[in-house]
C-alpha positions in Angstrom: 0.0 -15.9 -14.1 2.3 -15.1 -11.4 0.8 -13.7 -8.1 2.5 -11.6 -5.5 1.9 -11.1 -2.1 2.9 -7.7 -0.1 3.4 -7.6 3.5 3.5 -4.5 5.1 4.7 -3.9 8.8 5.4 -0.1 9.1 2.9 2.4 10.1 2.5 6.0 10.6 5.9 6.7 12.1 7.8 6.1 8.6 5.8 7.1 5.6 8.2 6.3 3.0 8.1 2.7 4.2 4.7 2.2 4.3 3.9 3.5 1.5 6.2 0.9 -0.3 4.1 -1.9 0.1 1.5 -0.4 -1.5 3.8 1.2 -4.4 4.7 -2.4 -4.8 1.0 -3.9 -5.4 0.0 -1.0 -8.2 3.4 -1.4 -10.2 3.0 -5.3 -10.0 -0.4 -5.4 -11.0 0.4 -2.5 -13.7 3.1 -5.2 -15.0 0.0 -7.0 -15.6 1.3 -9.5 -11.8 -1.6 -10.3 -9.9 -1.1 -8.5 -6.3 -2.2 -8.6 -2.8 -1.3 -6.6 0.3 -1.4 -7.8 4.2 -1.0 -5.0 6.8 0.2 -6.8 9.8 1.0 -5.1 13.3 1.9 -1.0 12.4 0.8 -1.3 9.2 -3.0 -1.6 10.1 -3.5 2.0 11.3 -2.7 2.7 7.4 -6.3 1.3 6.5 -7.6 4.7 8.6 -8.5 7.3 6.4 -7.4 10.4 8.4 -3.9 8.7 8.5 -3.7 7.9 5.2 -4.6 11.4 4.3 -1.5 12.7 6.5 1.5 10.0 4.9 3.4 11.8 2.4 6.9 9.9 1.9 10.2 10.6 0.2 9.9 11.0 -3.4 6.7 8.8 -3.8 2.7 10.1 -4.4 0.9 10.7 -1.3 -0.3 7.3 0.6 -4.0 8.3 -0.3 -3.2 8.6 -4.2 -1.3 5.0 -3.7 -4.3 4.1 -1.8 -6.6 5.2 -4.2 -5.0 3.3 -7.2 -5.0 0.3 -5.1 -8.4 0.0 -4.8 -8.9 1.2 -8.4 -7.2 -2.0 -9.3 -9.1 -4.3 -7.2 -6.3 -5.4 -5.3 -6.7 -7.3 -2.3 -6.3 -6.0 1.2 -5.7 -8.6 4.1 -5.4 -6.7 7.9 
């Protein structure tokens, strides 16, 4: 089985971005790809909930629905 690891770097100053990495993970692993995700630098302050209740990016679900789905899914998170 294939396994894909997501790296995410942007925090609360662009919400479309950050919430891509985690986008990533849930469609991978809904493609039936195992996932994981590592926050690194920006990225960490997304593991706080009262930030991830406040990202809402471009044309995507809300960071806490992504979040949400994420977790539902068991996928790894690595900060």
């Amino acid at each position: 089985m294939a396994k894909l690891s997501f790296v995410g770097t942007y925090g609360s100053e662009n919400p479309t971005k950050a919430c891509f990495t985690f986008l990533q993970a849930k469609n991978a692993v809904e493609a039936g790809i195992e996932a994981e995700i590592t926050l690194i630098g920006d990225a960490v302050v997304l593991m706080r909930k009262s930030v991830r209740d406040s990202m809402f990016p471009v044309g995507w679900p809300p960071l806490s629905e992504l979040f949400d789905s994420v977790v539902e899914h068991k996928i790894p998170i690595y900060v």
